[in-house]
N, CA, C and O atoms as a CHARMM CRD file, in Angstrom:
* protein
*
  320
    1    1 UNK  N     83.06300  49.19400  51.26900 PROA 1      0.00000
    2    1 UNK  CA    82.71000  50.25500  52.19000 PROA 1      0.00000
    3    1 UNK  C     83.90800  50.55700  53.07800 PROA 1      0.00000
    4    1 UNK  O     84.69900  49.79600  53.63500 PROA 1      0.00000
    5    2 UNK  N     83.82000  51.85500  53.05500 PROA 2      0.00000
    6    2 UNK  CA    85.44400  52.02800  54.10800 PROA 2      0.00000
    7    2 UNK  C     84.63200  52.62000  55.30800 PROA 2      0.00000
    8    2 UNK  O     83.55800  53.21900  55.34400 PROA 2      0.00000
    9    3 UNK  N     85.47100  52.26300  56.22200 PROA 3      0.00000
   10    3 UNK  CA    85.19400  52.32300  58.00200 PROA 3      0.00000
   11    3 UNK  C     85.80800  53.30800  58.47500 PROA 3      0.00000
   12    3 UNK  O     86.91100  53.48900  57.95900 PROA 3      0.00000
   13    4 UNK  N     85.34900  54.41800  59.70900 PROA 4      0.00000
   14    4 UNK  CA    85.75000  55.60500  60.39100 PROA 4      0.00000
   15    4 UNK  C     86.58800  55.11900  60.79100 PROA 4      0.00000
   16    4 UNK  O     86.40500  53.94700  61.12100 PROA 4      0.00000
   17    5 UNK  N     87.61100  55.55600  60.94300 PROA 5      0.00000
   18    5 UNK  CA    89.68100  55.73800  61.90200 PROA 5      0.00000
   19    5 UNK  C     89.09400  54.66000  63.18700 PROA 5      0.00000
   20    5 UNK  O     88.30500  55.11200  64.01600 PROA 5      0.00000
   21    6 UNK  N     89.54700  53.25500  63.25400 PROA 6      0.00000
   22    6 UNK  CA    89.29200  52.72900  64.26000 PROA 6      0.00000
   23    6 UNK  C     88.42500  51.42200  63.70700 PROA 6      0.00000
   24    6 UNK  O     88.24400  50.45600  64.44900 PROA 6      0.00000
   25    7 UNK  N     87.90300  51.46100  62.34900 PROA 7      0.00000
   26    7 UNK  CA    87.52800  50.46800  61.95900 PROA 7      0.00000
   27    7 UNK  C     85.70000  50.44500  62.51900 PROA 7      0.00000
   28    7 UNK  O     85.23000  51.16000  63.40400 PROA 7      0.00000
   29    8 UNK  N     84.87400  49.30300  61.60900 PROA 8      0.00000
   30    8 UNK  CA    83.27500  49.35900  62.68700 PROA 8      0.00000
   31    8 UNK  C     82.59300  50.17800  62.26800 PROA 8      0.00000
   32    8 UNK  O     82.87200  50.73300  61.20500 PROA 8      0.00000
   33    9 UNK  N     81.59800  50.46400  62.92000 PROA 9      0.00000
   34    9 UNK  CA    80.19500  50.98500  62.36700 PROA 9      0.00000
   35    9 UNK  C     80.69400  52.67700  63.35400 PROA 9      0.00000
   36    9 UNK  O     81.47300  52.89100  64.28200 PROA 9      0.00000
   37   10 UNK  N     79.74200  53.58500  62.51500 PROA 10     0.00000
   38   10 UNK  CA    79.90500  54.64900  63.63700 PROA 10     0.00000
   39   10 UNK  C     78.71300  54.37500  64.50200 PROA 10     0.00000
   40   10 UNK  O     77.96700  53.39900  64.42800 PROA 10     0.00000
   41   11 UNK  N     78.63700  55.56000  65.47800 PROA 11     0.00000
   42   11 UNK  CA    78.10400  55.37300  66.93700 PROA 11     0.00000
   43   11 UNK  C     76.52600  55.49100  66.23800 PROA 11     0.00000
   44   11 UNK  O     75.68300  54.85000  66.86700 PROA 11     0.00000
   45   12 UNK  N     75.98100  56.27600  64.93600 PROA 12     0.00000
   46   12 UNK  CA    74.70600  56.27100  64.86800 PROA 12     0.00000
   47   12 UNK  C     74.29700  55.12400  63.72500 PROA 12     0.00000
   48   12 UNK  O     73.13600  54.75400  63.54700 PROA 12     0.00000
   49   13 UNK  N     75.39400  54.65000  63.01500 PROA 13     0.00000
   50   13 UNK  CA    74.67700  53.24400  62.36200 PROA 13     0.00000
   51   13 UNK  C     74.78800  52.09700  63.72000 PROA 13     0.00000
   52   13 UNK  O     73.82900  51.33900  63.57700 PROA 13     0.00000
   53   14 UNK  N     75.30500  51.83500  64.52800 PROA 14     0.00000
   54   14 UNK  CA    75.35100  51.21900  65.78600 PROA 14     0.00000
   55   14 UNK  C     74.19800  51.21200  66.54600 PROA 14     0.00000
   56   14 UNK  O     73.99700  50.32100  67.37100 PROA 14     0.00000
   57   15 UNK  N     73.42300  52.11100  66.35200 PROA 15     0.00000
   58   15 UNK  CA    72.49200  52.61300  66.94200 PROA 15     0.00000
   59   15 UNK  C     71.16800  52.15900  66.28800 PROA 15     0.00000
   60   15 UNK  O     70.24100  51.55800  66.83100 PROA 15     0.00000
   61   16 UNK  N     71.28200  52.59500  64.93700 PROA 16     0.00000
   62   16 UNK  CA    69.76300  51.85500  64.13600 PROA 16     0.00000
   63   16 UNK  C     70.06200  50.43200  64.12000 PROA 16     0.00000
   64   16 UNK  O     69.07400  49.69900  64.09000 PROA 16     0.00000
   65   17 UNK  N     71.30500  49.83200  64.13300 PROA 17     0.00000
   66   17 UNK  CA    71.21900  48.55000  63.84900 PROA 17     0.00000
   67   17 UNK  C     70.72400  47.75600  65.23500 PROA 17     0.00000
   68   17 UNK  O     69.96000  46.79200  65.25900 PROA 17     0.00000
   69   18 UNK  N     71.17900  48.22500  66.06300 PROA 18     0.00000
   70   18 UNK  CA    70.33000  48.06300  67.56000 PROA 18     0.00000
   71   18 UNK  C     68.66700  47.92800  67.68900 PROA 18     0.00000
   72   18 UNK  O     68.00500  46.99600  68.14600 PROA 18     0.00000
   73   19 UNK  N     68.15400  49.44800  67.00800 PROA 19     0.00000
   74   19 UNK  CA    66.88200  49.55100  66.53000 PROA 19     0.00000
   75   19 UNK  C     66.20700  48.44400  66.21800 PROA 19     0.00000
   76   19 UNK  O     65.25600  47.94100  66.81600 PROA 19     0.00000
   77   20 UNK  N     66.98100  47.94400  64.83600 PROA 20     0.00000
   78   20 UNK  CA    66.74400  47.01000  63.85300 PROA 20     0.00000
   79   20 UNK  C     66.33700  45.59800  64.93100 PROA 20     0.00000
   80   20 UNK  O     65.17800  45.23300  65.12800 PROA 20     0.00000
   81   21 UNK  N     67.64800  44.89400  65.58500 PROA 21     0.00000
   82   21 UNK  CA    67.72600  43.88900  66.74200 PROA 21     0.00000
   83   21 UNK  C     66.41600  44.14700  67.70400 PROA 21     0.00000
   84   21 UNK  O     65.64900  43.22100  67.96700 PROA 21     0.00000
   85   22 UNK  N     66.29400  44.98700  68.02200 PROA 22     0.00000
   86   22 UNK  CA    65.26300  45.15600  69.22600 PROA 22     0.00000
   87   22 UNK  C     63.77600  45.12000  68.35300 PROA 22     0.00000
   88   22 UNK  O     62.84300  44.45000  68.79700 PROA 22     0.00000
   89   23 UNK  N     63.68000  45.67800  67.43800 PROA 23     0.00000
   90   23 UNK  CA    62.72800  45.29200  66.58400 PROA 23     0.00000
   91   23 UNK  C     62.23800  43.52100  66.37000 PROA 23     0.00000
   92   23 UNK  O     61.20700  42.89000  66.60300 PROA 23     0.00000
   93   24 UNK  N     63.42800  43.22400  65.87300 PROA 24     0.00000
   94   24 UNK  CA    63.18300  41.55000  65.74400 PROA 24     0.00000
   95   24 UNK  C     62.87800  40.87700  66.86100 PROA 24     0.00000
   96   24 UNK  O     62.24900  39.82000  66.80900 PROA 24     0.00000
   97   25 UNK  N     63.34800  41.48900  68.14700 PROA 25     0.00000
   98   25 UNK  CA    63.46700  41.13900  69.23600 PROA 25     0.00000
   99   25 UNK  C     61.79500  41.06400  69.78900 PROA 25     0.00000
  100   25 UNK  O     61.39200  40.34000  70.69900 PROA 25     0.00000
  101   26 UNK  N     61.22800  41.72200  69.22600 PROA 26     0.00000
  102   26 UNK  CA    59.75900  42.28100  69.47700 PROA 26     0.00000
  103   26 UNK  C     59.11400  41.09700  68.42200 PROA 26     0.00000
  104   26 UNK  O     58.33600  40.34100  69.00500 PROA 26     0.00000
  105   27 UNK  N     59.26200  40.87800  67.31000 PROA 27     0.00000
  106   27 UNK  CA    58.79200  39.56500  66.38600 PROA 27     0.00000
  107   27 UNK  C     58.92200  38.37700  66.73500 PROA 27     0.00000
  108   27 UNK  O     58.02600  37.59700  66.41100 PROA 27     0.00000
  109   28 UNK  N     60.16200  37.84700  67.55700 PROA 28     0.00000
  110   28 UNK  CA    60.30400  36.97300  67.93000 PROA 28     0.00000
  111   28 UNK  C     59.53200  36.32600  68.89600 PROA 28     0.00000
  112   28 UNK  O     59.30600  35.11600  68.93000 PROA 28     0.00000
  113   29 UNK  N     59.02600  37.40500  69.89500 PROA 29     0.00000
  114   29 UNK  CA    58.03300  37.58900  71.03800 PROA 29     0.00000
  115   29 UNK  C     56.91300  37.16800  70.81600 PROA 29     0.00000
  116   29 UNK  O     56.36600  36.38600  71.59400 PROA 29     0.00000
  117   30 UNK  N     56.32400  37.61700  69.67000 PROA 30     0.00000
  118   30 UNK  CA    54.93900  37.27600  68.98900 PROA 30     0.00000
  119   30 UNK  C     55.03900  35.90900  68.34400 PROA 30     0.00000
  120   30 UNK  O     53.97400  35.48400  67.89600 PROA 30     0.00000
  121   31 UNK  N     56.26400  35.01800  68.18700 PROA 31     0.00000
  122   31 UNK  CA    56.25700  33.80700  67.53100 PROA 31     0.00000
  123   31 UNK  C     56.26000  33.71700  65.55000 PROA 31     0.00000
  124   31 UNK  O     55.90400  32.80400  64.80400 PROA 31     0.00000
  125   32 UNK  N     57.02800  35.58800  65.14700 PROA 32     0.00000
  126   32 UNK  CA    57.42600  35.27200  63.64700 PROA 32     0.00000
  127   32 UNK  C     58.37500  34.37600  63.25700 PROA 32     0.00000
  128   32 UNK  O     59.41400  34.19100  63.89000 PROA 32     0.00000
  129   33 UNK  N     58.10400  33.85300  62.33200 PROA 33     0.00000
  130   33 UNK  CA    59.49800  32.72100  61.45100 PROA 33     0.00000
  131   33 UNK  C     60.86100  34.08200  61.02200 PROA 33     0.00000
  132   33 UNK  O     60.88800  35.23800  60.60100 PROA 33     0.00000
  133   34 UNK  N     61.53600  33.33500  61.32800 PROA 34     0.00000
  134   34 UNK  CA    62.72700  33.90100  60.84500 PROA 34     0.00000
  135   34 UNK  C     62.68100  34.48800  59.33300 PROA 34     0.00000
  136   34 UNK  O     63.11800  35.63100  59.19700 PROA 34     0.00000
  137   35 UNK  N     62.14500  33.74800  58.06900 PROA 35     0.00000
  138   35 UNK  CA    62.55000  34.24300  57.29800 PROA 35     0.00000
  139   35 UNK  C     61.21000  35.53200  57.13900 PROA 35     0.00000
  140   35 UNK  O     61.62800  36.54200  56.57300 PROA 35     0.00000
  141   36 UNK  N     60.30300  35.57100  57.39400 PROA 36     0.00000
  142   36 UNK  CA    59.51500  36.69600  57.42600 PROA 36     0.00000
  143   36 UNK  C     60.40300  37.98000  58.04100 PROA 36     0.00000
  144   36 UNK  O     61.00300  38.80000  57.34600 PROA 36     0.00000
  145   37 UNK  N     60.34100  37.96100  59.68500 PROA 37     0.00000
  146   37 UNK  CA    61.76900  38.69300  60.07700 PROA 37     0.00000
  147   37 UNK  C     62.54500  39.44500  59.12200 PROA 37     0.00000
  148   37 UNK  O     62.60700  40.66400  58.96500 PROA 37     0.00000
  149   38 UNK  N     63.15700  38.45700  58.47800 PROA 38     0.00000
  150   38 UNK  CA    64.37000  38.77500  57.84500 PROA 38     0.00000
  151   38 UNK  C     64.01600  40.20000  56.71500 PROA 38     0.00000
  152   38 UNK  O     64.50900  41.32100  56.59200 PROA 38     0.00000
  153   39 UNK  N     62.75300  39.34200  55.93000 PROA 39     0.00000
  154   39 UNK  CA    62.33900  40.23200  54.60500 PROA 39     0.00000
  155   39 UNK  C     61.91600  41.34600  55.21400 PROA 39     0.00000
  156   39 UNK  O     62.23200  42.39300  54.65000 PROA 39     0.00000
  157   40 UNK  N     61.14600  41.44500  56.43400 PROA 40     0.00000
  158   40 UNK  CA    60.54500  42.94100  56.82400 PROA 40     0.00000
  159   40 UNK  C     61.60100  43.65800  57.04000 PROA 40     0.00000
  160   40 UNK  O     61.77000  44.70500  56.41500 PROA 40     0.00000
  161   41 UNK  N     62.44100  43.24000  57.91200 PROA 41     0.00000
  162   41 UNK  CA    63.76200  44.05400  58.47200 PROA 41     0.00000
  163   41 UNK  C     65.07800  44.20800  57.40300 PROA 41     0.00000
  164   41 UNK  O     66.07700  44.88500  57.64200 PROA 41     0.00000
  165   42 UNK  N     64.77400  43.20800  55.84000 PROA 42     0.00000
  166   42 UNK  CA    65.91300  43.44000  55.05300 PROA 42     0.00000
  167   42 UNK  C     67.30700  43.42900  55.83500 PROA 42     0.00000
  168   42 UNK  O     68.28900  44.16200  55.94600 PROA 42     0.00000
  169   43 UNK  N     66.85600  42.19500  56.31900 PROA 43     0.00000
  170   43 UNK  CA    68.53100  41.64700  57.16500 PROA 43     0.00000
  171   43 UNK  C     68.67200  40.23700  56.27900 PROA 43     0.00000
  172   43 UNK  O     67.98700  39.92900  55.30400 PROA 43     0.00000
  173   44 UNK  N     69.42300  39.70100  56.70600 PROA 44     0.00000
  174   44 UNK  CA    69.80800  38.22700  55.94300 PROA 44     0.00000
  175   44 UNK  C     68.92700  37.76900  56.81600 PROA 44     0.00000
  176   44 UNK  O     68.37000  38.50500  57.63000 PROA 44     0.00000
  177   45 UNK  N     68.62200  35.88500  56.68000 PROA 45     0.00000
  178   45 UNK  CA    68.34300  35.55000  57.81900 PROA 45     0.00000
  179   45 UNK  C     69.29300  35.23300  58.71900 PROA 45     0.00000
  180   45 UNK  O     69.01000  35.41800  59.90200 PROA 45     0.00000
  181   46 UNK  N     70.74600  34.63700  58.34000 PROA 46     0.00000
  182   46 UNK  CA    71.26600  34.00500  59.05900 PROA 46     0.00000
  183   46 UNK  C     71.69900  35.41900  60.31900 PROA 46     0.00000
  184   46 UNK  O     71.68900  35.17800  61.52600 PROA 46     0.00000
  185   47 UNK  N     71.91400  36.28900  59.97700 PROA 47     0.00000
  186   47 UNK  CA    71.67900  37.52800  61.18200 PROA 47     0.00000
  187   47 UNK  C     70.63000  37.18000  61.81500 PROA 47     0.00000
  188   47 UNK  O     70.81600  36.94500  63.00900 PROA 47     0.00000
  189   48 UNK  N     69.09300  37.01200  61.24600 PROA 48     0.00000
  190   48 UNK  CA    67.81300  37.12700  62.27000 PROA 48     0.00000
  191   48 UNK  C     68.42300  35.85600  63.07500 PROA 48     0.00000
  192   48 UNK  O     69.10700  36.06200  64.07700 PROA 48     0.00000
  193   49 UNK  N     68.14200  34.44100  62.58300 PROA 49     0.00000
  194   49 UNK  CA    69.03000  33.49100  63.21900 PROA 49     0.00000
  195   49 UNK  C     69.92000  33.46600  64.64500 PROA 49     0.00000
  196   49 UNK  O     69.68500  32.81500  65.66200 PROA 49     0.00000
  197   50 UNK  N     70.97700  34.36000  64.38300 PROA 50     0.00000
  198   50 UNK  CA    71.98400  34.92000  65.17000 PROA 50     0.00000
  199   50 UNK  C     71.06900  35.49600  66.83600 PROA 50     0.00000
  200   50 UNK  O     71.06900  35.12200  68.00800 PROA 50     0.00000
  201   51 UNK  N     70.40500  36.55300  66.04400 PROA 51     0.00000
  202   51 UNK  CA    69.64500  37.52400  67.30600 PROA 51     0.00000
  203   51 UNK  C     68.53600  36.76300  67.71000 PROA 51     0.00000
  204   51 UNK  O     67.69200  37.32000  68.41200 PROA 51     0.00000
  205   52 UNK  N     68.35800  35.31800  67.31700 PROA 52     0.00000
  206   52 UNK  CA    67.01000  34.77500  68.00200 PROA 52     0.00000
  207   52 UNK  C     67.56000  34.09400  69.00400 PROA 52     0.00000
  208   52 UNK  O     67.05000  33.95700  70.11600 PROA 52     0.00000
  209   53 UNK  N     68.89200  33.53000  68.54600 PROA 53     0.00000
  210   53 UNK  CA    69.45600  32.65700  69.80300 PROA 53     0.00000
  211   53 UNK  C     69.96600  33.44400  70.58800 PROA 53     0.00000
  212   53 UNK  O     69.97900  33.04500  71.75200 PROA 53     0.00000
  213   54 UNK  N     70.46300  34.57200  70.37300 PROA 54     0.00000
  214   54 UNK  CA    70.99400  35.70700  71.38500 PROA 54     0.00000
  215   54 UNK  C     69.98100  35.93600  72.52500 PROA 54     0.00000
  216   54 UNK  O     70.17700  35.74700  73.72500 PROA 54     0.00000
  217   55 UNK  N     68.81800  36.39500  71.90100 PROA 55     0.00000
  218   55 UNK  CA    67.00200  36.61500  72.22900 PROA 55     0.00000
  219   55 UNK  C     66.75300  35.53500  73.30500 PROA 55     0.00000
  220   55 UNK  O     66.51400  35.81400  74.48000 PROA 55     0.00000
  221   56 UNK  N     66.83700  34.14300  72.75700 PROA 56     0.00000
  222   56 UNK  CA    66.24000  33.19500  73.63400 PROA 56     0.00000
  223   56 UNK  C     67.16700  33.08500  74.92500 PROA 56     0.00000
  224   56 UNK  O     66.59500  32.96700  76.00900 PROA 56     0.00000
  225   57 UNK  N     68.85000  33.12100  74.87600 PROA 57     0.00000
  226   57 UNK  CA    69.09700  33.10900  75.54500 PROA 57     0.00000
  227   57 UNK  C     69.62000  34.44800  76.89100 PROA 57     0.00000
  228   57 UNK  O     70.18300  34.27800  77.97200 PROA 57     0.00000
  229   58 UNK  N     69.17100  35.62400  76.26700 PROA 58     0.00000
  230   58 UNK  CA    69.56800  36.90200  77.24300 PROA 58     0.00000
  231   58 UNK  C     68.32000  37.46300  77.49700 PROA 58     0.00000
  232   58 UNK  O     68.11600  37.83700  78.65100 PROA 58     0.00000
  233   59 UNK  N     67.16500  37.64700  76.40400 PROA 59     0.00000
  234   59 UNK  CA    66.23200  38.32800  76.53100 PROA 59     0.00000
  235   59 UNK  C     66.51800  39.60600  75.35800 PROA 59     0.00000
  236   59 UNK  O     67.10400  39.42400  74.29100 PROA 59     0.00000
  237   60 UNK  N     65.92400  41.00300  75.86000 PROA 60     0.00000
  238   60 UNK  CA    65.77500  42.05100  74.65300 PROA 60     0.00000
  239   60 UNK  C     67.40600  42.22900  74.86800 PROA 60     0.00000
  240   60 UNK  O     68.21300  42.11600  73.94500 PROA 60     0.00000
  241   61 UNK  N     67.81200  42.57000  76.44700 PROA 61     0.00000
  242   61 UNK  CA    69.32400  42.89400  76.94800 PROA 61     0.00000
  243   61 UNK  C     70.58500  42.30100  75.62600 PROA 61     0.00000
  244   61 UNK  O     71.60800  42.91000  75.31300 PROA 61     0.00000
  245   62 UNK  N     70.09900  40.96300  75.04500 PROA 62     0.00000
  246   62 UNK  CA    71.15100  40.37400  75.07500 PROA 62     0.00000
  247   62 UNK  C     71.54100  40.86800  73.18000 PROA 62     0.00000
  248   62 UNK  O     72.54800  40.61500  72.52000 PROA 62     0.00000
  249   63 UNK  N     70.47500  41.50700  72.84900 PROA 63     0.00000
  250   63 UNK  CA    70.13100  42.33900  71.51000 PROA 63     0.00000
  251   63 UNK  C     70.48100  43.78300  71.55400 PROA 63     0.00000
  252   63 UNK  O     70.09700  44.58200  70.70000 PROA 63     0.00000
  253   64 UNK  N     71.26900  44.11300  72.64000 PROA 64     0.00000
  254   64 UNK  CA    71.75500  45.27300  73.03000 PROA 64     0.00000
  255   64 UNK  C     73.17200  45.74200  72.26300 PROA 64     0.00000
  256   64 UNK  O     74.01500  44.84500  72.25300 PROA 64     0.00000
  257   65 UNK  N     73.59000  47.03800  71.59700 PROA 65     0.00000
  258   65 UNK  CA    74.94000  46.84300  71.17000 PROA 65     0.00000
  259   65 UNK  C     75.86800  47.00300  71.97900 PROA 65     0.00000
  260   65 UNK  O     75.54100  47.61000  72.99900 PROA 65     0.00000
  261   66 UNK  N     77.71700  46.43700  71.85100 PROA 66     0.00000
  262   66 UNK  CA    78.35300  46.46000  72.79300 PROA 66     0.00000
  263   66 UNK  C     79.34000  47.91700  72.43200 PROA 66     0.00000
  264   66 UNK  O     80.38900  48.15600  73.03000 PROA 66     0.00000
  265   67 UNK  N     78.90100  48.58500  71.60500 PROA 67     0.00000
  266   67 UNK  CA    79.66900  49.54100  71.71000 PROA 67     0.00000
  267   67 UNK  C     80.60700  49.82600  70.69900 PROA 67     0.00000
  268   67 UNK  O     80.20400  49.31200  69.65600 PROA 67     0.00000
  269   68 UNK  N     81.82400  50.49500  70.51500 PROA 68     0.00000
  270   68 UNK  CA    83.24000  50.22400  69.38500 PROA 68     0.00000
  271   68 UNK  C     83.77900  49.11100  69.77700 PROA 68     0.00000
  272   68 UNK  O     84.22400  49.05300  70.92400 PROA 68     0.00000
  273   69 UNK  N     83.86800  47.83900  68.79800 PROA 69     0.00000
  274   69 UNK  CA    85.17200  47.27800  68.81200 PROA 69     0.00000
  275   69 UNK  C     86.09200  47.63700  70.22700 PROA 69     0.00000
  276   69 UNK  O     86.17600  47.05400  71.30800 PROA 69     0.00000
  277   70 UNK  N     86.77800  48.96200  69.65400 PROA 70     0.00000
  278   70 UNK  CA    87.95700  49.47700  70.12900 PROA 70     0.00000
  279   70 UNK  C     88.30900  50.89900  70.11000 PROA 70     0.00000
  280   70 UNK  O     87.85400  51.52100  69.15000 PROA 70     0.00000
  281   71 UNK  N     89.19100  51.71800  71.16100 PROA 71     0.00000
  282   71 UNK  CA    89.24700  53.50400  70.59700 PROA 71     0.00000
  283   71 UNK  C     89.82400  53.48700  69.71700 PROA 71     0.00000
  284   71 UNK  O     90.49900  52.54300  69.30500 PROA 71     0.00000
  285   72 UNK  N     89.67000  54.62500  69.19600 PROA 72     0.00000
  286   72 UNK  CA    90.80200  54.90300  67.80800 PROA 72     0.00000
  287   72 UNK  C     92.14000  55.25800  68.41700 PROA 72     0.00000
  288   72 UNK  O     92.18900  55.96700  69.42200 PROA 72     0.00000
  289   73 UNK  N     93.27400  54.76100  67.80700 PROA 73     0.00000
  290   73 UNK  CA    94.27400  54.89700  68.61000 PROA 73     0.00000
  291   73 UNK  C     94.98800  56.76700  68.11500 PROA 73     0.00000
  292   73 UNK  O     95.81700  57.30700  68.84700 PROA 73     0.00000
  293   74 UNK  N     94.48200  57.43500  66.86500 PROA 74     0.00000
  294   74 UNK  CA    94.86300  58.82900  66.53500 PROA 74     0.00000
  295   74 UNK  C     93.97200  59.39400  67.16400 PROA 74     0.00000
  296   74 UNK  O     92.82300  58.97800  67.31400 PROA 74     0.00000
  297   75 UNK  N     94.59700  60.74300  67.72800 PROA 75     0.00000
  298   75 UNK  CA    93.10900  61.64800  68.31200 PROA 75     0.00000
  299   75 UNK  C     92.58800  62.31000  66.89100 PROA 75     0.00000
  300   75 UNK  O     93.02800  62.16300  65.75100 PROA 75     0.00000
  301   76 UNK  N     91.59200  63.01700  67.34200 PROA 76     0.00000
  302   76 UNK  CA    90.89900  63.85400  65.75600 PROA 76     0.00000
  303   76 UNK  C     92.05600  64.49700  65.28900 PROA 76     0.00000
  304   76 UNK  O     92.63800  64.30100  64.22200 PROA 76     0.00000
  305   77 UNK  N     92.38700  65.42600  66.35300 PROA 77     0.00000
  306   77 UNK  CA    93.81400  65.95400  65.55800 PROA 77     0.00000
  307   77 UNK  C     94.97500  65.47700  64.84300 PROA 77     0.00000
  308   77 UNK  O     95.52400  66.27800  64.08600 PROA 77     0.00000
  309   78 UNK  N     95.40400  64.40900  64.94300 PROA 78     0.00000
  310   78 UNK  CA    95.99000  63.72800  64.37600 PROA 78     0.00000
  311   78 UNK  C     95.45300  63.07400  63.28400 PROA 78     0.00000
  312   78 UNK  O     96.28600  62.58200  62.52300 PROA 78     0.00000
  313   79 UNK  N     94.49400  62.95900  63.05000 PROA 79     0.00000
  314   79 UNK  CA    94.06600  62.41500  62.34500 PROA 79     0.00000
  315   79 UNK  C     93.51500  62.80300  60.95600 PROA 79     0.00000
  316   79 UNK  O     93.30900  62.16900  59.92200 PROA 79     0.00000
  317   80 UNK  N     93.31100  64.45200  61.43600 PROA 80     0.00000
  318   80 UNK  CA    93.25200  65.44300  60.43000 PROA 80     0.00000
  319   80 UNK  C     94.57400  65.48300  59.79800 PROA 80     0.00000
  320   80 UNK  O     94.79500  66.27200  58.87900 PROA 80     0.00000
């Protein structure tokens, strides 16, 4: 898979995958097993894994995305 100028997810797969986290984030709440999690949401587990300890220790907040990596260092124009 190749990545937008800057490398990373764009701003709207960033966004469902957030979805996705806050979703689990909501399963976890109710006391689902990880690998159930996993199969509904078609994540690995070791991701669900990841966002449970994130979960236990921040809350929904801590299942939040942080954004790009980094800016792209070409502007659009340049880049065209």
């Amino acid at each position: 898979m190749r990545y937008a100028q800057g490398g990373g997810l764009t701003a709207e797969r960033r966004q469902f995958r957030e979805r996705i986290r806050y979703e689990a984030g909501e399963l976890f709440a109710r006391g689902e097993k990880t690998a159930v999690i996993a199969k509904d949401l078609r994540v690995s587990e070791r991701s669900v894994e990841r966002w449970r300890r994130a979960w236990r220790e921040g809350g929904l907040d801590a299942l939040a995305s942080t954004g790009p990596p980094k800016l792209p260092k070409l502007s659009d124009g340049q880049f065209a």
